[in-house]
Phi, psi and omega in degrees: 000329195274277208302319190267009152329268172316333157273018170226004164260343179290309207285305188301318173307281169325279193306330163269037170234341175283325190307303230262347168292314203279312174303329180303330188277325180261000180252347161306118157283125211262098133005131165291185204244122194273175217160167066310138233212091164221122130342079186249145180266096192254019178295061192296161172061001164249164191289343152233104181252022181284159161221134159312156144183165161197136174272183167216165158208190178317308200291309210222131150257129166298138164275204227242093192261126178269137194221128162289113164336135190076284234278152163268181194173115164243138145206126187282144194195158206271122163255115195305130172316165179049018163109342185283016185213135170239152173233126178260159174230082222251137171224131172258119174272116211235120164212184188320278217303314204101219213245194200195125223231079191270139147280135298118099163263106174229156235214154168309307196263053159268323193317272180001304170299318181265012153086039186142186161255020170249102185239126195245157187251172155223143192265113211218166207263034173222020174121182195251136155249142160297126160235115216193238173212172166204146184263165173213170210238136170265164219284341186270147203311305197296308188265056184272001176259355203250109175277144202228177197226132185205155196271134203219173204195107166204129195299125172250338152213137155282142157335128152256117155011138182263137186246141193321319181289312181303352171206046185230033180241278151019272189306312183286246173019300177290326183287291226255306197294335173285314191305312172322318223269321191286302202313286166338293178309296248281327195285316190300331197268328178271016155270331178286350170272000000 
């Protein structure tokens, strides 16, 4: 009689300590997911290494960033939970090399890949990387079922070319803008007589 006390005071215990989980569990609110984008400039060894870009997505446009060798540029943004929301991120790049077109897809269960909630890309004088992770199947019978995670550097866009109409548009844009520029000296020196 005494043991089926105690095993019916234990089952009451229990059950109100699963009572007091499950509200706790169901008053936690549930939150987007924060992310981060940073942008690194590696272009060594060339005579013009700056590059242009600005990403965009739905929420937010970036303006228009000139990027140096070394320096980074981050910015942070919300991503719906559990995988049921993307946030795209189409950025364009303009340099010495030409331009470069990224789609940026981020996913909640992206962190895993980027090692975190930060995922960077660099920018180098053959095109933009991801630098961050990727899974793979390793190739043996027995764990070919087993996904496994390893840290990669993989080229995500190569440069494309400046094609002859981009930079004979360039040249004229650079032509009308020194001339503005004469306009301009020409008005300040007949204010100073």
């Amino acid at each position: 009689m005494k043991g089926d006390y105690s095993i019916a005071k234990n089952a009451t215990v229990w059950c109100l300590v699963l009572q007091v989980i499950i509200l706790h569990v169901e008053s936690i609110e549930v939150g987007d997911v924060s992310f981060s984008i940073v942008m690194k400039n590696e272009m060594y060894g060339l005579k013009r290494p700056s590059v242009v870009y600005r990403c965009k997505s739905s929420e937010k446009s970036l303006r228009w960033r000139r990027s140096h060798p070394k320096t980074e540029h981050s910015w942070d943004f919300d991503v719906p939970p559990f995988g049921n929301g993307v946030v795209i991120h189409l950025c364009h790049f303009l340099s010495s090399q030409g331009t470069a077109h990224v789609e940026i897809r981020t996913l909640s269960m992206t962190s895993m890949l980027c090692g975190g909630h930060v995922c960077k890309y660099v920018i180098k004088p053959n095109g933009i990387y991801f630098v961050g992770f990727e899974t793979y199947y390793p190739h043996n019978i027995l764990l070919r079922f087993l996904e496994l995670v390893r840290p990669v550097e993989k080229l995500v866009e190569p440069w494309k070319a400046w094609s002859p109409r981009q930079l004979k548009a360039l040249r004229e844009r650079n032509r009308t803008r020194s001339s503005d520029d004469k306009d301009y000296d020409d008005d300040d020196k007949e204010k100073d007589h």
